[in-house]
N, CA, C and O of each residue as an XYZ file, in Angstrom:
380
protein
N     -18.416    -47.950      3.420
C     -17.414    -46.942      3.136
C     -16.245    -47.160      4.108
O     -16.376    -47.385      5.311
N     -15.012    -47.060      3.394
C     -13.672    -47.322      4.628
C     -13.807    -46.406      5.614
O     -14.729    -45.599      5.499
N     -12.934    -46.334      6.774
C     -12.690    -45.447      7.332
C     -12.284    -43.743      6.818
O     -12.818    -42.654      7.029
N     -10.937    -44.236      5.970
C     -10.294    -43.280      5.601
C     -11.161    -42.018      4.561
O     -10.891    -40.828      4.403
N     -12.247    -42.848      3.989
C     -13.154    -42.168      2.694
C     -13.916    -41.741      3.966
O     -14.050    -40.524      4.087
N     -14.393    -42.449      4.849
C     -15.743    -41.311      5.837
C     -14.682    -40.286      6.096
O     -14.885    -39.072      6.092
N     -13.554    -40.863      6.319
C     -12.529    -39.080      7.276
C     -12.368    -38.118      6.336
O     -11.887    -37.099      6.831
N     -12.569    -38.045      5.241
C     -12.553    -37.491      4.510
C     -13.883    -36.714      3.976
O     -13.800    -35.532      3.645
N     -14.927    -37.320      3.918
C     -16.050    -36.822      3.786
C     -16.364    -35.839      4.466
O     -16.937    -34.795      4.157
N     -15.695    -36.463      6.056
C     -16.514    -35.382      6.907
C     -15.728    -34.474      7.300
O     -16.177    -33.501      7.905
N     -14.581    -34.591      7.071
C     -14.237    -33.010      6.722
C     -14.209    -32.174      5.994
O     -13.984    -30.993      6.258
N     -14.479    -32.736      4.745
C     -14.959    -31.684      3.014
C     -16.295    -31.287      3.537
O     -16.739    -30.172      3.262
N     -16.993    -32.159      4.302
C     -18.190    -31.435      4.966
C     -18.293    -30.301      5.895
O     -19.123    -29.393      5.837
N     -17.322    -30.463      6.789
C     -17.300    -29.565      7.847
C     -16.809    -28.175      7.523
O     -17.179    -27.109      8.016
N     -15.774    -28.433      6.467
C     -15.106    -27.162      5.793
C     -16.314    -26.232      4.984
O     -16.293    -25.001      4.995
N     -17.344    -27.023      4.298
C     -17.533    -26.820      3.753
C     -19.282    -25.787      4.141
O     -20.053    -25.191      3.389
N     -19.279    -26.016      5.648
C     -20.325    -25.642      6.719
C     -19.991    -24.108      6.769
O     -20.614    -23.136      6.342
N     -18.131    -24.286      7.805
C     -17.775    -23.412      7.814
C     -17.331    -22.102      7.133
O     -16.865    -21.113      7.698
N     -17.506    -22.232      6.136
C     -17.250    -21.722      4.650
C     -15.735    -20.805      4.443
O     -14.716    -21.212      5.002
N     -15.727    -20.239      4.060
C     -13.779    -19.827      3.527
C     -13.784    -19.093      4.645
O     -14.638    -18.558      5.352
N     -11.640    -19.290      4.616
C     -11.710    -18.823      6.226
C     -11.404    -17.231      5.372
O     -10.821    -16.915      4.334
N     -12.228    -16.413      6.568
C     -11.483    -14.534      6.710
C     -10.497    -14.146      6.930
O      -9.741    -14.397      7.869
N     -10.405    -13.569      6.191
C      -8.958    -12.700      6.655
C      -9.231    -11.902      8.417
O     -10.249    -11.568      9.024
N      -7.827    -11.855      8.729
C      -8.097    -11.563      9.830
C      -7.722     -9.952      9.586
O      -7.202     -9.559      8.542
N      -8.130     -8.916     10.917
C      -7.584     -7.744     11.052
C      -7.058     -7.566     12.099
O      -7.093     -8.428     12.977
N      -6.465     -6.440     12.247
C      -5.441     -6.401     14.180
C      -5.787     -4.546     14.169
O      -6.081     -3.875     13.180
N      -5.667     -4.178     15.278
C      -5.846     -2.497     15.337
C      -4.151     -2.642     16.018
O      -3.738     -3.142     17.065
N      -3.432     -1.922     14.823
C      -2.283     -1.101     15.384
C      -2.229     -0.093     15.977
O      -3.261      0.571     15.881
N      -0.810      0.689     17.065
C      -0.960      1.993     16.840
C       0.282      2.241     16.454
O       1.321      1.586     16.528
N      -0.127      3.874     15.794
C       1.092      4.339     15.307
C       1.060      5.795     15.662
O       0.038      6.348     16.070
N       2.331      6.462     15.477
C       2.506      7.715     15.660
C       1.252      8.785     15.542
O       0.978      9.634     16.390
N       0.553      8.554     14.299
C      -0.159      9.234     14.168
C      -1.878      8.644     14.077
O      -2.673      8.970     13.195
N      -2.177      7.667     15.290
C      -3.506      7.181     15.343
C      -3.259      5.885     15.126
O      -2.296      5.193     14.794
N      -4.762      5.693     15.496
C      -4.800      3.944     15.565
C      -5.371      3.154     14.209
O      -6.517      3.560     14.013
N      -4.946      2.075     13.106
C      -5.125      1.947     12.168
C      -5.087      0.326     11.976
O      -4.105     -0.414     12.041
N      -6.393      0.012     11.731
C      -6.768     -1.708     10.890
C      -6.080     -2.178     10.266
O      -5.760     -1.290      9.475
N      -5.504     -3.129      9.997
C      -4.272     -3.939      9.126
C      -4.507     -5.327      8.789
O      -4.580     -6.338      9.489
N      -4.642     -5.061      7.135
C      -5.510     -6.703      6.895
C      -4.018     -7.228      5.939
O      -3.589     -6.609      4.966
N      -3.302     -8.728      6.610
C      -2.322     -8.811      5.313
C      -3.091     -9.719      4.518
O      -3.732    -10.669      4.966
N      -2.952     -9.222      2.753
C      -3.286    -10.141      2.125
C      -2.311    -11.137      1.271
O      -1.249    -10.696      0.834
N      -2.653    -12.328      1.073
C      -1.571    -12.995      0.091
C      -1.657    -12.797     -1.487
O      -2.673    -12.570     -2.144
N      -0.626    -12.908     -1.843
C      -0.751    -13.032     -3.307
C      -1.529    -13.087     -4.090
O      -1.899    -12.247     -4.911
N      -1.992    -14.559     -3.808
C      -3.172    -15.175     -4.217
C      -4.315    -14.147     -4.582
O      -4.410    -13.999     -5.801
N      -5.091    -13.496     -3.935
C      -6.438    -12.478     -3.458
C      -5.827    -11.182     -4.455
O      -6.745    -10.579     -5.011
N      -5.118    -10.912     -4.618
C      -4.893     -9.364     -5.502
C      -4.761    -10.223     -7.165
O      -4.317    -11.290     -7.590
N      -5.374     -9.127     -7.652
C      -5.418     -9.315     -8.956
C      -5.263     -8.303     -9.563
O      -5.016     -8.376    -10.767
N      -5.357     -7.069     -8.928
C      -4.632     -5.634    -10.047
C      -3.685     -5.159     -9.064
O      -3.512     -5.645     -7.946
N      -2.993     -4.015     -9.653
C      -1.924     -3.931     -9.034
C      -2.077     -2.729     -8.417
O      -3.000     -2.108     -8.943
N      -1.468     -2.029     -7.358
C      -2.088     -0.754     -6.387
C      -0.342     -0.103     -6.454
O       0.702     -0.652     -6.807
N      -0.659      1.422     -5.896
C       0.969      2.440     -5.678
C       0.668      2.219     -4.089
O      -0.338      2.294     -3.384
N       1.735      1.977     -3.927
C       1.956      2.304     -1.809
C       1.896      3.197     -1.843
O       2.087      3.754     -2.923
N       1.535      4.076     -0.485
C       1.448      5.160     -0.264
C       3.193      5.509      0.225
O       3.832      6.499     -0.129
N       3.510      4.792      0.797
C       4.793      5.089      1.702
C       6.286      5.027      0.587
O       7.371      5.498      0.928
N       6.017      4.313     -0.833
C       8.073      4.467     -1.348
C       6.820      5.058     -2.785
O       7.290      4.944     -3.917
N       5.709      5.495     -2.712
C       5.244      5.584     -4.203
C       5.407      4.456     -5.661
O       5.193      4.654     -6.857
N       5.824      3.387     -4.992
C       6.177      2.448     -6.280
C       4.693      1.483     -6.058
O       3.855      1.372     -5.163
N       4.963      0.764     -7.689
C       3.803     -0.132     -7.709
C       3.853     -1.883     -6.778
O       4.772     -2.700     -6.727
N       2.922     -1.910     -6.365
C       2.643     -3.181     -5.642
C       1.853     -4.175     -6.739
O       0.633     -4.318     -6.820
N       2.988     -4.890     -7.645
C       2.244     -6.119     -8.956
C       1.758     -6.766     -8.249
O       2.153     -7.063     -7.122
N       0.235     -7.301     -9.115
C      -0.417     -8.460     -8.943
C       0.106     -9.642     -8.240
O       1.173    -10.126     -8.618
N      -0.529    -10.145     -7.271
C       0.071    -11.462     -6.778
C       0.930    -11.334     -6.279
O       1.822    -12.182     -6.303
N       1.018    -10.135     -5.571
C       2.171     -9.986     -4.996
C       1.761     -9.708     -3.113
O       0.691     -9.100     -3.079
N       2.243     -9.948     -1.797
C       1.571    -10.155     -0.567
C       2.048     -8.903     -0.395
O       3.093     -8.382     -0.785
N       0.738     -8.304      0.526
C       0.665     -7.133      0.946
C      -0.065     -7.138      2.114
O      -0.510     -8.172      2.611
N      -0.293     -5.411      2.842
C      -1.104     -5.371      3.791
C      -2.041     -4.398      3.533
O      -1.503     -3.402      3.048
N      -3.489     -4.271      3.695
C      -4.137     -2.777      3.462
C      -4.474     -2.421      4.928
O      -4.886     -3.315      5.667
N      -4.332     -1.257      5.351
C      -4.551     -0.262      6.314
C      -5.548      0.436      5.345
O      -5.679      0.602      4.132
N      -6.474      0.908      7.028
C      -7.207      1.742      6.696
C      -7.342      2.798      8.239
O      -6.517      2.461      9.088
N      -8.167      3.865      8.613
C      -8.015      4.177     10.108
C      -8.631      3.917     11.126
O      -9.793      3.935     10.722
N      -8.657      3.722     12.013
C      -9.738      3.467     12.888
C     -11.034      4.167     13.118
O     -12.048      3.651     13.589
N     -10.879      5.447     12.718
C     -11.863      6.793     13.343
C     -11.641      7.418     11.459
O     -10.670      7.812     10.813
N     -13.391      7.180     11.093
C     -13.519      7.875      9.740
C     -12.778      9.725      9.928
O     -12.510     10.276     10.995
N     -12.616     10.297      8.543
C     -12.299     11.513      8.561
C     -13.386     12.124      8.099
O     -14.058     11.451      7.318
N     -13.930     13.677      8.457
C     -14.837     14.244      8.858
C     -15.501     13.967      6.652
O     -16.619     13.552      6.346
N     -14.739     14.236      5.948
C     -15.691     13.665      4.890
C     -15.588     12.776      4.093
O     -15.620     13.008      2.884
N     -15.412     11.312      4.693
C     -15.588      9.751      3.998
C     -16.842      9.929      4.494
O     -17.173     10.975      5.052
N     -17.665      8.877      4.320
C     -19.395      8.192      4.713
C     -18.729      6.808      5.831
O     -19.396      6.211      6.676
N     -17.353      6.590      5.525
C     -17.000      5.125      6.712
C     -15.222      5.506      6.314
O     -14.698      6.276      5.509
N     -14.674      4.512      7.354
C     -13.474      4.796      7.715
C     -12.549      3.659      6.214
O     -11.643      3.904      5.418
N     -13.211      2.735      6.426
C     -12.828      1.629      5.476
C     -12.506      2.614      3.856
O     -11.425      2.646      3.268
N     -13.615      3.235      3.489
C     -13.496      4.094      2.411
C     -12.001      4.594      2.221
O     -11.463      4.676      1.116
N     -11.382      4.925      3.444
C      -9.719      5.288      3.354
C      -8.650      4.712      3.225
O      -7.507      5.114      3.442
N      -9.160      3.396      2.734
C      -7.979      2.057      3.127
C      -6.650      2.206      1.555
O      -6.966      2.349      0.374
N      -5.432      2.121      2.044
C      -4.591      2.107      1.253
C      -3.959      0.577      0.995
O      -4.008     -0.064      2.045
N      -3.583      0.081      0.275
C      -2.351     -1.077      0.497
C      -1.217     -0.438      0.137
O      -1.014      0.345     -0.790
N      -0.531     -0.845      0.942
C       0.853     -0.629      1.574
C       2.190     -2.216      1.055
O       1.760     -3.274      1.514
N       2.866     -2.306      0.660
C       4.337     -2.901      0.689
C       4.014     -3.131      2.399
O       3.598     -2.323      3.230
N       4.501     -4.993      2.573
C       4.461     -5.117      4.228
C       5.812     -4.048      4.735
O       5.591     -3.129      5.523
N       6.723     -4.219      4.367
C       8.024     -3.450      4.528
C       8.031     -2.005      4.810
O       8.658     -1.493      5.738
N       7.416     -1.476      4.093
C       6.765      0.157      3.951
C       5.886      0.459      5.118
O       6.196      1.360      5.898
N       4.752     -0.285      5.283
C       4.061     -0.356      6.245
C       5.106     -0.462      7.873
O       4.977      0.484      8.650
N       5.882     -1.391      8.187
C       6.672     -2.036      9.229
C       7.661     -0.536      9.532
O       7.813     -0.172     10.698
N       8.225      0.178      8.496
C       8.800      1.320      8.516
C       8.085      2.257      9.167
O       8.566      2.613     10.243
N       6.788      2.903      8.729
C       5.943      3.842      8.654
C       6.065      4.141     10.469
O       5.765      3.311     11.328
N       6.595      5.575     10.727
C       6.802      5.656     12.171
C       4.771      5.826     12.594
O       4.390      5.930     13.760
């Protein structure tokens, strides 16, 4: 096998160990508490969601961020349960 075909192998291998990369999250703060922020790309949405922050629709395939809060509210079962997607723009506004 050439070189170039093993360099290749063994990284379709190694990728393939490591398996798809995660999205990452960050803990913001904001005015009103501290809140998880996952951006997603295009790609990953497939229906379309309302922002909470201008009320308009966020189309399919279109890059966004979902927030959710850090500290559940006294009646979710988990905090994640509260997660909105947000317009990045809307979000970047949001005092």
């Amino acid at each position: 096998m050439s070189r170039r075909k093993a360099a290749a192998a063994r990284a379709q291998r190694l990728s393939r160990q490591q398996g798809p990369a995660r999205p990452t999250e960050e803990l913001v703060e904001k005015r009103d508490g501290s809140w998880w922020v996952r951006s997603l790309t295009g790609s990953s949405s497939t229906k379309p969601y309302t922002c909470p922050g201008c009320l308009r629709p966020i189309p399919p395939a279109t890059p966004h961020v979902v927030v959710w809060p850090e500290l559940k509210s006294l009646l979710s079962d988990d905090a994640i349960d509260e997660r909105r997607h947000w317009h990045t723009a809307c979000w970047r506004r949001k005092v």
